[in-house]
N, C-alpha and C positions, 0 to 999 in steps of 0.2 A: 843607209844610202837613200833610201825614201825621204825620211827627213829632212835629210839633206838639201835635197832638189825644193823639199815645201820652205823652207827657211832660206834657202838661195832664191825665190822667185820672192815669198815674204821682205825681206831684204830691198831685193828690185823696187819692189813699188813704193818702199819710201824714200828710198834714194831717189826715182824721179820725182818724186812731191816734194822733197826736200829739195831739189834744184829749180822744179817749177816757183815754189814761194821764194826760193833766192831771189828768181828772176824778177820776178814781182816785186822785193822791196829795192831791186835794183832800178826798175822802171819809176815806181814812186816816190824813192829818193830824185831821180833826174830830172820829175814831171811829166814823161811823155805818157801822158794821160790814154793814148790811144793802143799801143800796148799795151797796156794796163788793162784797157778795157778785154783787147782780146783775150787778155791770159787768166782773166776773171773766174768764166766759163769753164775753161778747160781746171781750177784750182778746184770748183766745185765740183766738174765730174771724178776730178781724184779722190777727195773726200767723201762723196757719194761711195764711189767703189769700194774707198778703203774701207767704212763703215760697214759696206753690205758681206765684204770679205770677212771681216773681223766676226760678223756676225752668224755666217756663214758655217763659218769657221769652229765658232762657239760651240752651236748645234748641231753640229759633225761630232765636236769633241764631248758634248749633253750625250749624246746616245751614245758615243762610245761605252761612256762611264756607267753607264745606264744597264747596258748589256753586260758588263764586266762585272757591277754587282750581281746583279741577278744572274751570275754565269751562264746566259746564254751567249756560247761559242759559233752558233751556228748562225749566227746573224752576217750575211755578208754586205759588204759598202757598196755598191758599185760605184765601179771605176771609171765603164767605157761611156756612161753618161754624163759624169757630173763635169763640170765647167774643168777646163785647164790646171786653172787651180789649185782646186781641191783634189783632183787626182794622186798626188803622191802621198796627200796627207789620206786617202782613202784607203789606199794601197797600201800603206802602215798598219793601218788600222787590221785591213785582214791580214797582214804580216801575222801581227800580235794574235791574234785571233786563231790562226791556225797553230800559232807555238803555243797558246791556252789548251788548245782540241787537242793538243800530243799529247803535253803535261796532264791531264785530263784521263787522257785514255789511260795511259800508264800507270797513271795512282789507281784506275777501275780496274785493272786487269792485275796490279797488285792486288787492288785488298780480294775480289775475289776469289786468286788464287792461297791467301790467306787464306781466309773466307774456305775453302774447300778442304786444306791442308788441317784446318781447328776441326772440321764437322768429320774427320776421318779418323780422328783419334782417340781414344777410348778416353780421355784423360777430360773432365768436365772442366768447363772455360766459364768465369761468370767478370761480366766489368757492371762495376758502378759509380756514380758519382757519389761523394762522399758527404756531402752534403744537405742536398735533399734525396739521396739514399735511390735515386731513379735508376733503374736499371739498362745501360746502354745495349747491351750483346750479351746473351748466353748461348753455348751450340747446342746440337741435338744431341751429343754423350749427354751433356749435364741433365737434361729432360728428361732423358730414359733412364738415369740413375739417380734420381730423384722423385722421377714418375711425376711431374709438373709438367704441364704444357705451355707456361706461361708465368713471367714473375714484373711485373710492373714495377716496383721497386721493393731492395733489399727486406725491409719490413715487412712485406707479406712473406715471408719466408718462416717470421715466427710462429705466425697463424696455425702452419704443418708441422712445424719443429723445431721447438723452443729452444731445444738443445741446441742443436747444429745452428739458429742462429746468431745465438750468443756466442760460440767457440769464433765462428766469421767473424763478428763485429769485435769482438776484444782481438782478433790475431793481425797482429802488426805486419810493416814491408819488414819484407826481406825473413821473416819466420816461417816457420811449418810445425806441424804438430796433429799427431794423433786422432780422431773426432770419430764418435759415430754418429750413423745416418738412420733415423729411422720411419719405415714406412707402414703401410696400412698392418701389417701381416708379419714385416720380420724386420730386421735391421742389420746394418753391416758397419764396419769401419770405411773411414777414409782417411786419406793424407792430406791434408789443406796448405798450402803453400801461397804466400801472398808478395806483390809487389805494387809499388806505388807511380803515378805520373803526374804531371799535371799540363795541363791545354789551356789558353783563351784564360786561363785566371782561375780556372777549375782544377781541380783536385779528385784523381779517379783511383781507385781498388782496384786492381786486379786479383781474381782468387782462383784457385788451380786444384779439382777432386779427384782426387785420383783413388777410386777400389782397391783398396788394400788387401780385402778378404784372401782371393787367391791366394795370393805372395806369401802371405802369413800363413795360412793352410799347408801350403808346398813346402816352407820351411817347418812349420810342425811337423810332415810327414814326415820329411825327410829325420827330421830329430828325432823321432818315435821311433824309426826304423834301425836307426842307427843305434839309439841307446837299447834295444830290444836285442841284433846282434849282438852288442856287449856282453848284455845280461845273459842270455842262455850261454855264450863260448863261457864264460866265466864262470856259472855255476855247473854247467856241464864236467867243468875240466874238474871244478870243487869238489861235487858230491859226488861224483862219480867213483872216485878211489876210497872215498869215505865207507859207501856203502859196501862196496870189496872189502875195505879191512872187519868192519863191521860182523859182515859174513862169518871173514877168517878167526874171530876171534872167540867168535858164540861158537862156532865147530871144536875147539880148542877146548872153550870151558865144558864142554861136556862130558869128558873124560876128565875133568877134577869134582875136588869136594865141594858139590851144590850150595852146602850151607856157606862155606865162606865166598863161596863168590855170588851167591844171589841176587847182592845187590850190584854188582857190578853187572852182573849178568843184561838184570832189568833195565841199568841206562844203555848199554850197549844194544838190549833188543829198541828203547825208543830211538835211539841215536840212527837207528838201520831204519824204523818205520819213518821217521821224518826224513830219512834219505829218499828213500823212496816216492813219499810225497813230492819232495821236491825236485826229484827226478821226473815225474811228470807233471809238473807244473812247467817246470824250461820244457820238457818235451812238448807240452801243449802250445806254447805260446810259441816256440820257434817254427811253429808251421803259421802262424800269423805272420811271419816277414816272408812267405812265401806266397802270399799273394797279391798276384802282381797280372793275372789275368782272369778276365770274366768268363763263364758260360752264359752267355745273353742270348734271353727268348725271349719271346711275347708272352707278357705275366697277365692275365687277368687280377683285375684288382678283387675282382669279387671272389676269386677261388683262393686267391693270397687269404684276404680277410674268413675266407670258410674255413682252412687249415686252423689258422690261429684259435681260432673260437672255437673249433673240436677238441684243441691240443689243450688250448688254457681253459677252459669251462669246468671239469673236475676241480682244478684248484681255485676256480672264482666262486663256486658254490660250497667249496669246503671254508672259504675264508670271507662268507657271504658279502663279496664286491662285485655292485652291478659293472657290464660290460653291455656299453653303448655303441653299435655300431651305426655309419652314418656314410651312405653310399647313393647319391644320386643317380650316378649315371652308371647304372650295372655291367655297361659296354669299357668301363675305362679300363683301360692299357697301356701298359709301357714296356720299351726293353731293360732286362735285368736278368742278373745271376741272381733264379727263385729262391734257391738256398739260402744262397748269402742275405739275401733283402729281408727272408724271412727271420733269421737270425739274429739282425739286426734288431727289426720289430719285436722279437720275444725279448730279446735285451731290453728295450725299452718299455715292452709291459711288465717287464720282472721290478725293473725299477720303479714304475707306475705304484703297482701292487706294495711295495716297501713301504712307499710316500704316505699311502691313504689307511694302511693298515691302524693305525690310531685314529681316523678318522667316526664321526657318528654313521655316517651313510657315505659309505666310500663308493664311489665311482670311475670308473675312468671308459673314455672316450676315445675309439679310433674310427677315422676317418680319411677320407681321401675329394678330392677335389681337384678338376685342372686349370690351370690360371692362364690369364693371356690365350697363347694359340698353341704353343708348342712347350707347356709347363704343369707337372702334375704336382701338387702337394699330398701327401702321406704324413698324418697327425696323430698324437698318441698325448691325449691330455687327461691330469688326473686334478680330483680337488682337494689333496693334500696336502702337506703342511708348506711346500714351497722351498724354494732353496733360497739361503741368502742372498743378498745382495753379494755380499763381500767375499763371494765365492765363485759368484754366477759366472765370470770370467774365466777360470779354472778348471771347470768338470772336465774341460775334453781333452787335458793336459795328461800325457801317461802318466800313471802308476801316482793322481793323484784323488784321495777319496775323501768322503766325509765319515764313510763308516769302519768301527774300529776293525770289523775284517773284512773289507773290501780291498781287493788289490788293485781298483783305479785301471783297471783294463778296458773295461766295458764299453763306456763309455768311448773312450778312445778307439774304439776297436770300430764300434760302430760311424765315428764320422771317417777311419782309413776306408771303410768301407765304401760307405757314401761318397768319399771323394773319388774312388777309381771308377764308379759309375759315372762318374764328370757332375756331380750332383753337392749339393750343399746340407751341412745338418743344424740345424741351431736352437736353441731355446726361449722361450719367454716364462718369465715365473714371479709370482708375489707370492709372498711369505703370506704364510693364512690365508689363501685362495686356490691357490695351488700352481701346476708345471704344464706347461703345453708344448712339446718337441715334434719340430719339424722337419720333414725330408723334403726336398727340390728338387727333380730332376727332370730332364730333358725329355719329354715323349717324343 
């Protein structure tokens, strides 16, 4: 409607110069020289105006344009000064200018709201341009699970983790796939999930981290648990009548002749001692799916670390392996069920102890440390032979082992453990250097 009025008045004032110069070649055609002259004057003042209008007009519309690149919306025209004129065309102008300031606000109160909805989600957010690899947005989950404060583009990512950059750069839109992450001290799995856009002629990644450790831990537990009740209803229900008949059958042969049944005698007596065994092995372990709640206290780490080293010191001196203990802060503490944590620990110097036993000057190392603000590490390192590669992904998988009488519990037994404490367990190890297992948990 503004327009309107500027283009209806625009309009007007060539319609009267176009009648005035009619007039004019109507007087010049007729010769009356003397309207002529009067209407002379007045063809220039049109001309003059129309020029200074046109001109006017230009430089109304120079700054508009001016202001709209450079989006400043806040620029207003004024209206109640400027000539007749130009007033509707000024009046457009902050027309447009306030439907900019809407438009404007709207996409800022989107992306922030974005913007707050990405920074609240534990799921790591990374965009970049794919071409010189600069990196547009990453939120504060991806930071703090990465432990980067800052990534300028994609490529400095290799700099910390060669791995995890190259899984990024090779995974395509619209895939996802497996990756681990690794940091100063320990490493975990991620989900990487990727999608593509493009803006302006540009071409951007999107990539998407998601911590997988939990999920996979809670379905392993869950798996552990489940395949454990199997196991004992199953061999419970087995050996149990085995070892009964067993019984019945040695009370039997004893009122016969000894010689002919000796040898039968002798499998039926192992047949009853391996019952037996394995009547307390299900017995043993079905009290491992029974726990499911802590007795949590205030553990000194230094009276944790004095038990051990009383309990294990007889057998470190009989099996001459140094035991290095490494305790800064003699004040540290955390909550924990002492048994249970303790437990664990011997578990893993017993395995320690396995590792280095071939070793020239066997070692092993426990220690404790707290990281951040509200995070203790507990470390049990030996210089041993190392575990393989091609296994290192399996130890803490039940009932699986590398040794030929190992039942593949231990292990497992100790990360159920650590995980009910809300705590994490995990490994690092080179072959010919040896295994350093770590505890996590919550002080």
């Amino acid at each position: 409607m503004t327009f309107k009025k500027f283009g209806g008045r625009l309009l007007l004032r060539v319609l009267v110069l176009f009648l005035t110069l009619t007039a004019a070649a109507f007087f010049l055609v007729k010769g009356w020289a003397l309207w002529m002259a009067l209407l002379a004057p007045l063809i220039c003042y049109q001309l003059v105006e129309f020029i200074r209008f046109q001109n006017k007009t230009q430089d109304e519309l120079t700054q508009f344009v001016e202001a709209v690149h450079y989006r400043d919306f806040s620029r207003n025209f004024d209206v109640k000064h400027a000539p007749s004129d130009l007033q509707p065309l000024r009046q457009g102008f902050n027309d447009i200018n306030t439907t900019f300031k809407v438009i404007s606000k709207e996409k800022e109160t989107q992306y922030q709201y974005l913007q707050k909805i990405l920074e609240l989600i534990d799921t790591g957010i990374l965009s970049y341009e794919v071409e010189s690899g600069g990196v547009v947005w990453m939120n504060d989950s991806l930071k703090r699970m990465l432990q980067l404060p800052y990534l300028k583009t994609i490529n400095s990512l290799e700099r910390r983790d060669k791995e995890l950059f190259s899984e990024v750069s090779l995974l395509r839109a619209g895939e996802s796939k497996i990756a681990t992450a690794y940091l100063e001290k320990s490493s975990f799995k991620i989900l990487l999930s990727a999608t593509a856009f493009q803006t302006d002629g540009k071409k951007f990644k999107l990539i998407a981290f998601q911590n997988v450790n939990e999920a996979l831990d809670e379905t392993e537990s869950k798996a552990w648990q489940r395949l454990l009740s199997v196991m004992t209803h199953e061999i419970m229900n087995s050996i149990a009548p085995i070892s009964s008949l067993a019984e019945t059958l040695k009370s039997r042969l004893a009122v016969r002749d000894e010689t002919t049944f000796e040898d039968l005698e002798l499998g039926i007596d192992t047949i009853k001692r391996r019952s037996e065994g394995l009547l307390k092995f299900a017995e043993t372990y079905r009290n491992l799916n029974k726990i499911t709640t802590l007795n949590k206290q205030k553990v000194y780490i230094r009276e944790l670390f004095g038990n051990l080293n009383q309990l294990m010191q007889p057998t470190f001196e009989q099996k001459d392996i140094e035991l290095e203990i490494i305790l800064r802060d003699t004040a540290l503490s955390f909550e924990a069920d002492a048994s249970l944590m303790e437990q664990v620990l011997i578990n893993l110097i017993v395995n320690a102890m396995e590792a280095v036993k071939e070793r020239e000057n066997p070692r092993i190392i426990l220690s404790a440390e707290q990281i951040l603000t509200n995070k203790i590490i507990l470390k049990v390192a030996d210089n041993g032979a190392g575990i393989p590669e091609e296994v290192l992904d399996k130890i803490f998988i039940p009932f699986f082992s590398t040794k030929k009488s190992g039942s593949g519990i231990g292990l497992s037994l100790c990360k159920q453990i650590v995980m009910l404490h809300r705590g994490t367990l995990q490994v690092q190890s080179v072959e010919g250097i040896g295994s350093a297992f770590s505890i996590t948990i919550d002080n």
